[in-house]
C-alpha positions in Angstrom: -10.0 20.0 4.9 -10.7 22.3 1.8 -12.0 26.1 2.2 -15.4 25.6 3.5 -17.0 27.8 0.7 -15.0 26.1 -1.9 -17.2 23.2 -1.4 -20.4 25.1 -2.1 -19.0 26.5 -5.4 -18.0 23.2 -7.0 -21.6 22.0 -5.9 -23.5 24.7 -7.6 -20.5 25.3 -10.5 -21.4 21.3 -11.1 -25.4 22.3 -11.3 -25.2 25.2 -13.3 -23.2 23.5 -16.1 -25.8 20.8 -16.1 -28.8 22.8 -16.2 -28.0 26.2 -17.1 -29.0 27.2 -13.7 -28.1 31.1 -12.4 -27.3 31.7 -9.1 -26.6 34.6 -6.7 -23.0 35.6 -6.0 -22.6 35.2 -2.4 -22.3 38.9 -0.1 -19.0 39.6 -0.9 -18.6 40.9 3.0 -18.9 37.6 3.9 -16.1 35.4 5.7 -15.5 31.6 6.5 -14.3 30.7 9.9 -13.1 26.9 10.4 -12.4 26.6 14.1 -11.5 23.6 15.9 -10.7 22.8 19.8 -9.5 19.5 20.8 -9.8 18.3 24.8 -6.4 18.5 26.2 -4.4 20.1 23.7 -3.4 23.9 22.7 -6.2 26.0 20.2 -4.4 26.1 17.2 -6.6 25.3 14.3 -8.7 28.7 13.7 -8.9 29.9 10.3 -10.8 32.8 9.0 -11.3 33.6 5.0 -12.5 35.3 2.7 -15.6 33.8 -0.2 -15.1 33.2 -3.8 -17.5 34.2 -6.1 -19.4 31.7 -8.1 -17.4 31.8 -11.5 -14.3 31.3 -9.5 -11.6 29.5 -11.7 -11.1 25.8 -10.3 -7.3 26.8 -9.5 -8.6 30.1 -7.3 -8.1 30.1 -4.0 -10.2 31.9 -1.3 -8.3 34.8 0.2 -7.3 34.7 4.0 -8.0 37.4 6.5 -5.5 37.9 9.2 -6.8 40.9 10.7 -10.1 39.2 12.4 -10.6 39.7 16.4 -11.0 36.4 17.5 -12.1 35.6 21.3 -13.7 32.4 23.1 -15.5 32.8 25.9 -16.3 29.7 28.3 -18.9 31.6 30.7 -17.5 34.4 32.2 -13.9 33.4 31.2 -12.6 35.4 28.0 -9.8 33.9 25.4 -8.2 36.2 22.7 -6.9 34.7 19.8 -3.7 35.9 18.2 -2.7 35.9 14.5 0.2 33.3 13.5 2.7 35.3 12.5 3.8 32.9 9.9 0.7 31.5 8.8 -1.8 33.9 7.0 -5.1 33.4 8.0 -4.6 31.4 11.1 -4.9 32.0 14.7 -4.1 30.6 17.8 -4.5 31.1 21.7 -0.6 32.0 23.3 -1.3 31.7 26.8 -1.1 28.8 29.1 -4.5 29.0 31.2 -7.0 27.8 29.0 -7.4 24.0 29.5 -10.0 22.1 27.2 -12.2 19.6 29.3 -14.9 17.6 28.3 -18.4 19.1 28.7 -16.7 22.6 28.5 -18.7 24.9 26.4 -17.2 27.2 24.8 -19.1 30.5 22.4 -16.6 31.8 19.7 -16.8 35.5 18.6 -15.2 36.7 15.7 -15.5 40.3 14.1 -13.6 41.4 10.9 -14.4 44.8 9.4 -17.4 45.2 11.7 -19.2 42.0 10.9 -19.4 40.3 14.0 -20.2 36.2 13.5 -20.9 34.0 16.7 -20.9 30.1 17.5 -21.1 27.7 20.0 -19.7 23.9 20.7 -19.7 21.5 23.7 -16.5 19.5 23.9 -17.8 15.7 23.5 -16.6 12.7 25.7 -13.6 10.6 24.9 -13.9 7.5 22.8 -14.3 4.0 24.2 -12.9 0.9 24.3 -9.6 1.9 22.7 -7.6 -0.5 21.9 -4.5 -2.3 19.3 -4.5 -5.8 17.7 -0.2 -5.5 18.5 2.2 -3.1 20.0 4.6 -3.5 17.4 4.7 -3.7 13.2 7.8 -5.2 10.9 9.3 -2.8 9.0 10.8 -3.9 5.6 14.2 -4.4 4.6 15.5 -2.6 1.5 16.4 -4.2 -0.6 13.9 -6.5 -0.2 14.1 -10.0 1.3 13.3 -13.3 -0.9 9.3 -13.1 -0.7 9.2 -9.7 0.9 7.1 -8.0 -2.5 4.3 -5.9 -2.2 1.7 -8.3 -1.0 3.6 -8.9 2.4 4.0 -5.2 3.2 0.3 -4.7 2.8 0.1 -7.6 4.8 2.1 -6.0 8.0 -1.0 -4.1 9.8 -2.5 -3.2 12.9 -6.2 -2.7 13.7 -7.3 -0.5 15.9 -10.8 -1.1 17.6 -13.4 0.8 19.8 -16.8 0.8 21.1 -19.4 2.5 18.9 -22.5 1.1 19.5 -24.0 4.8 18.4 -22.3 4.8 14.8 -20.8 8.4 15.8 -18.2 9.1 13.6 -14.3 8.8 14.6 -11.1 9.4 13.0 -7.7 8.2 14.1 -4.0 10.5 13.9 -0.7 8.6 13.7 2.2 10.6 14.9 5.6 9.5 15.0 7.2 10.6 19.3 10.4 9.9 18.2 12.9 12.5 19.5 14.8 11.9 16.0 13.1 9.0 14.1 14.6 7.4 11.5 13.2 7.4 8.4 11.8 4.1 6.8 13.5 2.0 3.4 9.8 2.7 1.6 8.8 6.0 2.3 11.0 7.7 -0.8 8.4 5.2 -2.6 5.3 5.9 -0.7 6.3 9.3 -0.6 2.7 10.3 -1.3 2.0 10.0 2.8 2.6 12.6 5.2 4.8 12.6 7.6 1.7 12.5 9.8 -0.9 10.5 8.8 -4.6 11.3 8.7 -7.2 9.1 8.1 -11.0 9.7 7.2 -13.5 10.2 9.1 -15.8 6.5 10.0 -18.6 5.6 11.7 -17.1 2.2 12.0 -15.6 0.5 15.1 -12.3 -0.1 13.6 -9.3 0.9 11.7 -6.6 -0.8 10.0 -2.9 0.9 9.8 -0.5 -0.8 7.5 3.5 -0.4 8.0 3.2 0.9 4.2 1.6 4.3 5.2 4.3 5.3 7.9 7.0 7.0 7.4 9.5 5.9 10.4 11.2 3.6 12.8 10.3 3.7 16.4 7.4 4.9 18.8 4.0 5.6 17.6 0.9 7.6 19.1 -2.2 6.4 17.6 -5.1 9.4 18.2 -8.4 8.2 17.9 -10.8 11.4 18.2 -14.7 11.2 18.3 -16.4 14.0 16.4 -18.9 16.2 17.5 -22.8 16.6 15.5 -21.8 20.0 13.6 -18.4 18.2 12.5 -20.9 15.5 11.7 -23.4 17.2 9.6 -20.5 19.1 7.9 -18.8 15.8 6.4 -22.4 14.2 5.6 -23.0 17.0 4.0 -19.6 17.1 1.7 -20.5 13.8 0.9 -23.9 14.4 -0.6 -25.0 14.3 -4.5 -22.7 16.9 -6.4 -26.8 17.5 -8.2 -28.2 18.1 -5.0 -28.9 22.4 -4.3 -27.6 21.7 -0.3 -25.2 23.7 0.7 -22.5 22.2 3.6 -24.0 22.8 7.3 -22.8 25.9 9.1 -23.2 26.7 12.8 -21.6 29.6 12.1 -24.0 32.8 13.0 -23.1 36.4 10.8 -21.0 34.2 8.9 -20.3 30.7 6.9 -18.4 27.7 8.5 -17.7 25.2 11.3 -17.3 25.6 15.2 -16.8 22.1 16.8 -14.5 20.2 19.0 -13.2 16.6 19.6 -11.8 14.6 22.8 -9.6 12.0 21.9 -8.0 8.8 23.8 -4.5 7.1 22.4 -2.6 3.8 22.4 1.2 3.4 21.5 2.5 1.2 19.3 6.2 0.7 18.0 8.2 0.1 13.8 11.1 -2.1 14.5 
């Protein structure tokens, strides 16, 4: 995802050069915080950064802030946050006693030169229904076989479906379990794809993985994670008009971002 507050600058850098509009530089004291808990699995994904202002070259990045105090609380319970020591800006929980359920609900604190901003997110139910079209996918041969040309490898897929009767917004993760995989004839030309493989967010009740986007042989988790209403409002509200004044959705209190949390369910499937 980009810098929260990046978003709101190309939105109102867009309207300004349209309409000659002015607008106020943002409080320079400010800071974004992108935090994100997942039922089940370690809290890794905390962020914390600093704004740009509003003339910001298109190149700039916002500046990261690794000395914010970061804590969750889940009632009475109390969770500091730690900085990654080789990731600037990030921060993560070390210990082994905080175990993300669903229906937990959790209020992050986070103070950095004195400003204190707060939050709060309930940990949403799994997903339903998941399930895969086939537990296995073809790789291709290099060089390729008589009739094996592109139109056969986007051919080679797997769908994944799920019950969403509410049109709440999902989004699946492919990882690769292998121990030491081995790497597939096509990925030096699809190199464009990541290792791991993200795919957007949809309120649909399917999604289609083709052997093209993967990387490597062997065993496959596929991570389909239902996303909670702030996450939701956020990504509506990246995908609105770039003319429209909005900014993005923050639950953020004191401060600008997200606070939110996801419960996933998976299925295997294996590249031979």
């Amino acid at each position: 995802m980009r810098n929260w507050f990046t978003v709101i600058v190309c939105l109102m850098g867009s309207v300004a050069c349209e309409g000659d509009l002015e607008f106020v530089a943002p409080d320079p004291d400010t800071f974004v915080i992108q935090a994100f808990l997942f039922a089940d699995e370690p809290v890794e994904w905390v962020t914390v950064s600093g704004v740009l202002p509003i003339d910001a070259d298109s190149t700039e990045v916002a500046p990261v802030i690794s000395n914010a105090a970061i804590t969750l609380f889940r009632g009475t319970e109390r969770f500091d946050l730690q900085a990654t020591s080789n990731e600037p800006g990030r921060y993560h929980y070390p210990g082994g006693d905080l175990d993300i359920q669903i229906g937990d609900v959790f209020r992050l604190e986070a103070t950095v030169n004195g400003r204190i901003a707060t939050a709060e997110t309930v940990v949403p139910v799994a997903p339903v229904g998941l399930g895969l079209s086939a537990d296995s996918l073809i790789a291709p041969t290099f060089p390729p076989q008589r009739g094996q040309g592109p139109g056969s490898l986007l051919n080679r897929t797997i769908t994944a479906r799920w019950m969403n009767t509410g049109d709440q917004l999902h989004f699946v993760v492919i990882d690769n379990i292998e121990v030491a995989p081995q790497i597939l004839p096509t990925t030096a030309i699809f190199s464009r794809f990541a290792a791991r493989l993200i795919q957007q967010p949809t309120a649909a009740d399917s999604s289609v993985v083709r052997v093209v986007m993967l990387t490597h042989y062997g065993q496959h988790r596929l991570k389909l994670y239902r996303v909670n209403d702030e996450y939701v409002d956020l990504y509506r509200g990246l995908q609105q008009d770039s003319r429209d004044l909005n900014e993005p959705p923050s639950n953020i209190h004191g401060a600008l971002g997200i606070f939110s949390a996801f419960s996933a369910d998976s299925s295997f499937f294996e590249v031979r």
